[in-house]
Backbone as CSV, one residue per row, in Angstrom:
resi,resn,N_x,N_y,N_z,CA_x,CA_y,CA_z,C_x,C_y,C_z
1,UNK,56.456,116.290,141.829,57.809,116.722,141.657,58.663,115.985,142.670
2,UNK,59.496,115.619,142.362,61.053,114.753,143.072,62.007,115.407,143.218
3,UNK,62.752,115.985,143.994,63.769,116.371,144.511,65.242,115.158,145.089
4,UNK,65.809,115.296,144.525,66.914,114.038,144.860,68.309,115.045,145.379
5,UNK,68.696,114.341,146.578,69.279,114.903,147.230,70.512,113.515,147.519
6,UNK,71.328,113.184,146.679,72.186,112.147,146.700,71.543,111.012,146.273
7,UNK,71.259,109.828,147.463,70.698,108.831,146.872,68.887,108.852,146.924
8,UNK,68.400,109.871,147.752,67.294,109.753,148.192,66.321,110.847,147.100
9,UNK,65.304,110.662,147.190,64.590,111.385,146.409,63.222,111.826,147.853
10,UNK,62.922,113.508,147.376,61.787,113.548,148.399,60.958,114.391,147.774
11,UNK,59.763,113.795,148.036,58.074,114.563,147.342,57.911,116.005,147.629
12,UNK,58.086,116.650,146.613,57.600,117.913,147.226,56.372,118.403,146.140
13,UNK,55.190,118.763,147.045,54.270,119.142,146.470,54.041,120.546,145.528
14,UNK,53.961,120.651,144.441,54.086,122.022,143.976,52.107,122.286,143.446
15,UNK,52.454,123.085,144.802,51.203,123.654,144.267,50.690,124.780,143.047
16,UNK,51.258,125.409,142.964,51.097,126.132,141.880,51.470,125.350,140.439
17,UNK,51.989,124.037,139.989,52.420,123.554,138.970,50.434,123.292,138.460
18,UNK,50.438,122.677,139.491,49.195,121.708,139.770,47.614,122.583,139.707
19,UNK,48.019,124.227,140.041,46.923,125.023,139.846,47.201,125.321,138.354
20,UNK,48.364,125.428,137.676,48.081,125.596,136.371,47.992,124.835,135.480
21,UNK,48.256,123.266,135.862,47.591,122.166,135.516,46.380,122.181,134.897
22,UNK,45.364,122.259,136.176,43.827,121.656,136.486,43.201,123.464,135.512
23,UNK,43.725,123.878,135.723,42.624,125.399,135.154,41.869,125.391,133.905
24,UNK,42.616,124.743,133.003,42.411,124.637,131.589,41.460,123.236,131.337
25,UNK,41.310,122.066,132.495,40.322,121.139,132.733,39.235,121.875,133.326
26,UNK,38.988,122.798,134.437,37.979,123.353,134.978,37.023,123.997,133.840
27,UNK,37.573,125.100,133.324,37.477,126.147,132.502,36.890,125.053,131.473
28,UNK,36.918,124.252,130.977,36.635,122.849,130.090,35.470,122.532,130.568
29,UNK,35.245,121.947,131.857,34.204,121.966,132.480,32.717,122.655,132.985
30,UNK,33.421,123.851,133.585,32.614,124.709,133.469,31.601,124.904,131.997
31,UNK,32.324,125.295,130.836,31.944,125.432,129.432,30.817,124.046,129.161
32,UNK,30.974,123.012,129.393,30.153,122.130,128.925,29.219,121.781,129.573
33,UNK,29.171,122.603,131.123,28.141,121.889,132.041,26.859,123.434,131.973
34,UNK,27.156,124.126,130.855,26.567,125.338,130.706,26.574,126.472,131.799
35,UNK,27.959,126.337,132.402,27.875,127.662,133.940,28.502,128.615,133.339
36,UNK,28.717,128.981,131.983,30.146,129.958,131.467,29.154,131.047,132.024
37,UNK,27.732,131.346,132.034,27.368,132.925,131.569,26.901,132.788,133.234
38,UNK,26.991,132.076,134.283,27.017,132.424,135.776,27.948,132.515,136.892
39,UNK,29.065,131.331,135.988,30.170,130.975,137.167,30.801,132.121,137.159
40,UNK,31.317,132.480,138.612,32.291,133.361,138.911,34.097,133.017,139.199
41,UNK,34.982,133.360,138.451,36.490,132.566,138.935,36.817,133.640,139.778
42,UNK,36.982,132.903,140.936,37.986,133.322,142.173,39.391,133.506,141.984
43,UNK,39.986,134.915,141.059,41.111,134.554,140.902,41.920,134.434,141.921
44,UNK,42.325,135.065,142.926,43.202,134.509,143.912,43.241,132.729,143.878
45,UNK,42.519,131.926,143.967,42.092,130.254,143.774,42.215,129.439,143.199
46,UNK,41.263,130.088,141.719,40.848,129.629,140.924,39.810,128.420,140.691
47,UNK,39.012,128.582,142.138,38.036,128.148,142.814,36.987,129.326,141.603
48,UNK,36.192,128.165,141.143,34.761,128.689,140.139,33.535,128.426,141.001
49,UNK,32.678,129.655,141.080,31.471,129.759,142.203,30.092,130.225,141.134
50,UNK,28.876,129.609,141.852,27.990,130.119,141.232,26.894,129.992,142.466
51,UNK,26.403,131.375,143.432,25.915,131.631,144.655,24.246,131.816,143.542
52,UNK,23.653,130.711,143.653,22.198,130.633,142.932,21.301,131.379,144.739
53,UNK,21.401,131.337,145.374,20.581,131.693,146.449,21.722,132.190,147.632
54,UNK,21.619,133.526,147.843,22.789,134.609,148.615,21.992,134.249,150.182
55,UNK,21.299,133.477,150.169,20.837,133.842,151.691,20.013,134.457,152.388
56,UNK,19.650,134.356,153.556,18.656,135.258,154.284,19.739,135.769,155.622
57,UNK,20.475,134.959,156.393,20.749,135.377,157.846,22.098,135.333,157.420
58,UNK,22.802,137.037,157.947,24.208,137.103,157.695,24.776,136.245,159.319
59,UNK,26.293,136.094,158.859,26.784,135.441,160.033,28.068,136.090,160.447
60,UNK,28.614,136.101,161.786,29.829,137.180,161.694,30.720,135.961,162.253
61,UNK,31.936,135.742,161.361,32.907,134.950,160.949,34.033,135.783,161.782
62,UNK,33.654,136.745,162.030,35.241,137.031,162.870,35.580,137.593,164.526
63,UNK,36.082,137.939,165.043,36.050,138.289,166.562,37.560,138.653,166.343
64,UNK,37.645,139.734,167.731,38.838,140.293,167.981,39.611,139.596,169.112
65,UNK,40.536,139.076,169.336,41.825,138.363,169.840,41.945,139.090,171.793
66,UNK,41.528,139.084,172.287,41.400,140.196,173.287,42.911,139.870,173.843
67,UNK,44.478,139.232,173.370,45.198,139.409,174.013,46.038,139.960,172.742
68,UNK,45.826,140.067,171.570,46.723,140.384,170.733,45.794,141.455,169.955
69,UNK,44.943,141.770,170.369,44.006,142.672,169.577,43.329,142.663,168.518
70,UNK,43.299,141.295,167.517,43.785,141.287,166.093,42.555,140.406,165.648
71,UNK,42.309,140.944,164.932,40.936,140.043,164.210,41.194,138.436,163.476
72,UNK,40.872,137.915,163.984,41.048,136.059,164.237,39.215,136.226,163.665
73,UNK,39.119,134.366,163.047,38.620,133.599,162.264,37.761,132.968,163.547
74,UNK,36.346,132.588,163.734,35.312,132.252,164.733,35.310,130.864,164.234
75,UNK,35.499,130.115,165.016,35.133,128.534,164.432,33.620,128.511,164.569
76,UNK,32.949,128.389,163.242,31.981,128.387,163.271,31.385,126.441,162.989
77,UNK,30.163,125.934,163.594,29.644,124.755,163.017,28.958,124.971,161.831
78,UNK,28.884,124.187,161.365,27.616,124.214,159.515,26.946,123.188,159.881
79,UNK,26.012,123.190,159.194,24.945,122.241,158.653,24.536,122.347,157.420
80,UNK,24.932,121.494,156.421,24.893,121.732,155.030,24.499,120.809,154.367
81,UNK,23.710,120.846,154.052,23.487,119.551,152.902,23.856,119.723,151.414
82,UNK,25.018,118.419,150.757,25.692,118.762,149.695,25.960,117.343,148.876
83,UNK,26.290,117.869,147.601,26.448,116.745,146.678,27.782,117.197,146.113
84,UNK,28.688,115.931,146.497,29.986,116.423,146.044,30.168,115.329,144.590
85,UNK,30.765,115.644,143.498,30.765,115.406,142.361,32.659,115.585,141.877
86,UNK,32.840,114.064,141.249,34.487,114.522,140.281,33.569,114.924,138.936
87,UNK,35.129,115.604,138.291,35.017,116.168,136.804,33.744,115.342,136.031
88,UNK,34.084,113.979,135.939,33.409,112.780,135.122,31.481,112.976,135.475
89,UNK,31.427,113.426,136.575,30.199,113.856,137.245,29.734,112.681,138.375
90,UNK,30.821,111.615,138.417,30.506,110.799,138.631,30.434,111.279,140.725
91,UNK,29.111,110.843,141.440,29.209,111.559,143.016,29.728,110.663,143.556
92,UNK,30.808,110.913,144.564,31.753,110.355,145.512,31.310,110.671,147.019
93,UNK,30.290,111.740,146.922,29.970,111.796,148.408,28.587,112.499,148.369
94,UNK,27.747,112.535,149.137,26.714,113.048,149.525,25.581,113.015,150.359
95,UNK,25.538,113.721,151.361,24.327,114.054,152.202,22.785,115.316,152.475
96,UNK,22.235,114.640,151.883,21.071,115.261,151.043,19.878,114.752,152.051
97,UNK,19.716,114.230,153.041,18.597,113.620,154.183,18.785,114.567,155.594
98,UNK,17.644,115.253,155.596,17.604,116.480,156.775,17.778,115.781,157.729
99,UNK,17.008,114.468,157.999,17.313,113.916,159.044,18.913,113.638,159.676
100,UNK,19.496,113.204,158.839,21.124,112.859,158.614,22.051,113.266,159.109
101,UNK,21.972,114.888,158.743,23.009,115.964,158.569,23.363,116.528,159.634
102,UNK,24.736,116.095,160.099,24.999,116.768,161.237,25.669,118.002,161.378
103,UNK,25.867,119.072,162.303,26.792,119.858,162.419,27.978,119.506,162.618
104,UNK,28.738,120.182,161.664,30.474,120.232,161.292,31.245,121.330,161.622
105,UNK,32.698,121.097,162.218,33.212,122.246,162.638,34.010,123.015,160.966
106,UNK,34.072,124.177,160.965,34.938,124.498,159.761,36.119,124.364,159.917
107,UNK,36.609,124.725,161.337,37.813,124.564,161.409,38.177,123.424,161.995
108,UNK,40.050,122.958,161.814,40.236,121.370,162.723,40.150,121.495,163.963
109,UNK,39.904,120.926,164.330,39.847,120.850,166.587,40.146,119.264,166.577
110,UNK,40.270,118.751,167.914,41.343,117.616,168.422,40.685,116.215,167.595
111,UNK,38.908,116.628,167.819,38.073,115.826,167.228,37.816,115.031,166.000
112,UNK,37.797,116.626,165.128,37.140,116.673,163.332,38.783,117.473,162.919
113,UNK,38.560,116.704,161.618,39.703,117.503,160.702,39.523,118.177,160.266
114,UNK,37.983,118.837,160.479,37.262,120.125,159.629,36.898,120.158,158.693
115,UNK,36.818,120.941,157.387,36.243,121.004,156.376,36.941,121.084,155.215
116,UNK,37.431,120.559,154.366,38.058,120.636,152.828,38.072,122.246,152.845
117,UNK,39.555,122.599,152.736,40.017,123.980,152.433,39.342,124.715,151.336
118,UNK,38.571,124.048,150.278,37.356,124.563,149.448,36.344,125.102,150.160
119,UNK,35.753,124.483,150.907,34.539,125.037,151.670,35.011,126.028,153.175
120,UNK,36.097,125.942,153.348,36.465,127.014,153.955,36.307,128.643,153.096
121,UNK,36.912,128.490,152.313,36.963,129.745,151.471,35.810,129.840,151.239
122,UNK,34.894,128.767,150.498,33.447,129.454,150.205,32.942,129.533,151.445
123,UNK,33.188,129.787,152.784,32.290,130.603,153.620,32.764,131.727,154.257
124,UNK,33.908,131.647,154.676,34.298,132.516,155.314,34.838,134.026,154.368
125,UNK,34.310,135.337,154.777,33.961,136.471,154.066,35.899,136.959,153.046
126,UNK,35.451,137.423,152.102,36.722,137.974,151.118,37.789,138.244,152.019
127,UNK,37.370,139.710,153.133,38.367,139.956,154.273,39.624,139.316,154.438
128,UNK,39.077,137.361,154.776,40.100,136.863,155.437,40.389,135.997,154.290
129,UNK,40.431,136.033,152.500,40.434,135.159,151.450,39.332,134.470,151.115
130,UNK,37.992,134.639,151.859,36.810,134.118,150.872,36.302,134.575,149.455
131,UNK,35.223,134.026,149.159,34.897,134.044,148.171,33.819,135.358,148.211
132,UNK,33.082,135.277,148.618,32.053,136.599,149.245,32.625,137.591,149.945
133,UNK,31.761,138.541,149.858,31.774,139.835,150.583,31.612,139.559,152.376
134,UNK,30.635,138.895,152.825,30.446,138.659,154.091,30.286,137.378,154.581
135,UNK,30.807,136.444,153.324,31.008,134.964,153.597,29.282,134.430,153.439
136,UNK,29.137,133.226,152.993,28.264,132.899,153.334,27.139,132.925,154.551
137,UNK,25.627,132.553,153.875,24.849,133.725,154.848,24.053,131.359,155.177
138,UNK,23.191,131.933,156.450,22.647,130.619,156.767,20.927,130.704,155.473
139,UNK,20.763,129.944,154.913,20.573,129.389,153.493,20.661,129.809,152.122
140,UNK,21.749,130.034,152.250,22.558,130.393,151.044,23.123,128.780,149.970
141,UNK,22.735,129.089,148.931,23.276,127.935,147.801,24.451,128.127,147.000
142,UNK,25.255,127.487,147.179,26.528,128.071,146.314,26.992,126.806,145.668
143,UNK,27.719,126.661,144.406,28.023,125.737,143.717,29.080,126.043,143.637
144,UNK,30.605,125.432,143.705,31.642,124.886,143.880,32.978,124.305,143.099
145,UNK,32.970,124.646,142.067,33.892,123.457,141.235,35.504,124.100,141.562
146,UNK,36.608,123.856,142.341,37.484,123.586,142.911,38.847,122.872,142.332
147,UNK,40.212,123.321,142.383,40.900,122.573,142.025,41.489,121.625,143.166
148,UNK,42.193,120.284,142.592,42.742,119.944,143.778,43.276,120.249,145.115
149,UNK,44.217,121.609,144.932,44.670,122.027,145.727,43.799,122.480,147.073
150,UNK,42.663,123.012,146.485,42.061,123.095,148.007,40.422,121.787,148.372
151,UNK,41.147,120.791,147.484,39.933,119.555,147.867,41.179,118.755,148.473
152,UNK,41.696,117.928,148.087,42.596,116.224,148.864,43.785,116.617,148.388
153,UNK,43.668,117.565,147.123,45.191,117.735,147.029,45.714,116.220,146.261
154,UNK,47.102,115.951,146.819,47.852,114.846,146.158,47.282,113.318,146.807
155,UNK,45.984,113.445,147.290,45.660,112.164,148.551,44.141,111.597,147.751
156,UNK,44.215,110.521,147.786,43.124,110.058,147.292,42.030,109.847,148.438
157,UNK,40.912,109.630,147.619,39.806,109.785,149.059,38.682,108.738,148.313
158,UNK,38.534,108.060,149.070,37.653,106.789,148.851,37.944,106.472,146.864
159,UNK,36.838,106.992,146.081,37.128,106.759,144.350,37.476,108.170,143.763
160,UNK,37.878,108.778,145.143,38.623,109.957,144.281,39.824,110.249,144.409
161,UNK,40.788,109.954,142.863,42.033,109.780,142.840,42.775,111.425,143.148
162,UNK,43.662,111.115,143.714,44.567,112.179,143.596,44.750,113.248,142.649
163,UNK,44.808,114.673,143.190,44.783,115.662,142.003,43.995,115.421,141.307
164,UNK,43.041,115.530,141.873,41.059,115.358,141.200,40.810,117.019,141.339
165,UNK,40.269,117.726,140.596,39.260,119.016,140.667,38.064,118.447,141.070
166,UNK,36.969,119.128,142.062,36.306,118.898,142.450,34.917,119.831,142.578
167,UNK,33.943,119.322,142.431,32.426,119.802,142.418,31.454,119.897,143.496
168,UNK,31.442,120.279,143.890,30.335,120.760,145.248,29.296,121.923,144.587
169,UNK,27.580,120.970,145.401,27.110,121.996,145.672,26.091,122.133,147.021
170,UNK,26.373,123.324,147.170,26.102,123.397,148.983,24.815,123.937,149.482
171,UNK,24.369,123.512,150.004,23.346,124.030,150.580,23.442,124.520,152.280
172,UNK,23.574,125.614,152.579,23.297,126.604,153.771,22.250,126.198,155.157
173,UNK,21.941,124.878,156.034,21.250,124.877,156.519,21.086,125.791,158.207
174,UNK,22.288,126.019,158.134,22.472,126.379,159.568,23.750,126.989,159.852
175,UNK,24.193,127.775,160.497,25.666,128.044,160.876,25.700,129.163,162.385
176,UNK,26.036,128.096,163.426,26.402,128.156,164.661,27.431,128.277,165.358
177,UNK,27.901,129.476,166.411,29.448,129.320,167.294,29.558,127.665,167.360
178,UNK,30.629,127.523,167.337,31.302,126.189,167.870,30.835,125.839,169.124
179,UNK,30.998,127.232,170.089,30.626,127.074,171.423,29.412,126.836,172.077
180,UNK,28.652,126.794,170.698,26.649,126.988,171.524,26.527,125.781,171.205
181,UNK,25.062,125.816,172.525,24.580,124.174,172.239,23.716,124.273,171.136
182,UNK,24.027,122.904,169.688,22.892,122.806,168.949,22.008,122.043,169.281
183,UNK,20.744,122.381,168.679,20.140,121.819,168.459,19.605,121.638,166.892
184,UNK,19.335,120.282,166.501,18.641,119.768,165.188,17.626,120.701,164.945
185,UNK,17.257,121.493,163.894,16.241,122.354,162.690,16.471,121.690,161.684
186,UNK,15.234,121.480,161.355,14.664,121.303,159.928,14.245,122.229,158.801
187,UNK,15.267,122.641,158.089,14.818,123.906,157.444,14.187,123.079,155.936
């Protein structure tokens, strides 16, 4: 969308045009890749989930603010091994080698830009807008298919064009305070 303001014109992103865009491609998707009778739609999202393995070790995603009192979001690290996939099926990213896989922060810090606003929601518990009840648990499997809005959005990313819906599926290897020292497991 363009906004022109005399001679100038300026981008403004409409997200909601763009969630009711992509829904009727997902929903398309979903149907042909045979997930209709598992996937779950996130309506708040419209983020489509299918949790094939809930986990063994719950994780607590939240802490209380000790100057404002108020229940705040734990930057937690992951270790995940995942195959990210566009519509076409064609994979644009993936790390699938235990050896490989490093711990990632979820949230941004000065370092990492964090994690695609998709995989935020699929971990962190309903409470604070996830997808789960208590957020993802450490080896838990969850499958992913996503609209732009919470993958790159209007930004292309290596062969994935702009306002792409997107496919993830995740695998749970680990999930650690930000603040502790890791160490590498091989699960």
């Amino acid at each position: 969308m363009a906004v022109s303001c005399d001679k100038e014109e300026v981008y403004v992103y409409d997200q909601q045009l763009v969630l009711e865009r992509e829904a009727p491609m997902i929903a398309s998707y979903i149907t042909a890749h045979g997930l209709s009778d598992s996937a779950k739609l996130h309506q708040e999202t419209g983020i489509w989930y299918v949790l094939s393995d809930s986990g063994t070790t719950a994780v607590d995603y939240l802490t209380i603010d000790s100057t404002t009192n108020k229940e705040q979001l734990k930057n937690k690290l992951i270790r995940v091994k995942y195959t990210a996939r566009m519509l076409d099926s064609t994979i644009f990213e993936e790390n699938t080698s235990l050896d490989s896989i490093p711990y990632k922060p979820l949230l941004t810090s000065e370092t990492d830009t964090g994690r695609i606003l998709a995989w935020k929601i699929a971990f962190y518990p309903k409470s604070v807008g996830g997808l789960l009840e208590g957020g993802l648990r450490i080896g838990a499997k969850i499958r992913i298919i996503t609209p732009s809005v919470y993958g790159y959005q209007d930004r292309p990313y290596g062969i994935v064009k702009e306002n792409s819906p997107l496919d993830y599926e995740l695998e749970v290897l680990d999930i650690t305070d930000a603040d502790k020292p890791k160490t590498m497991r091989k699960n």
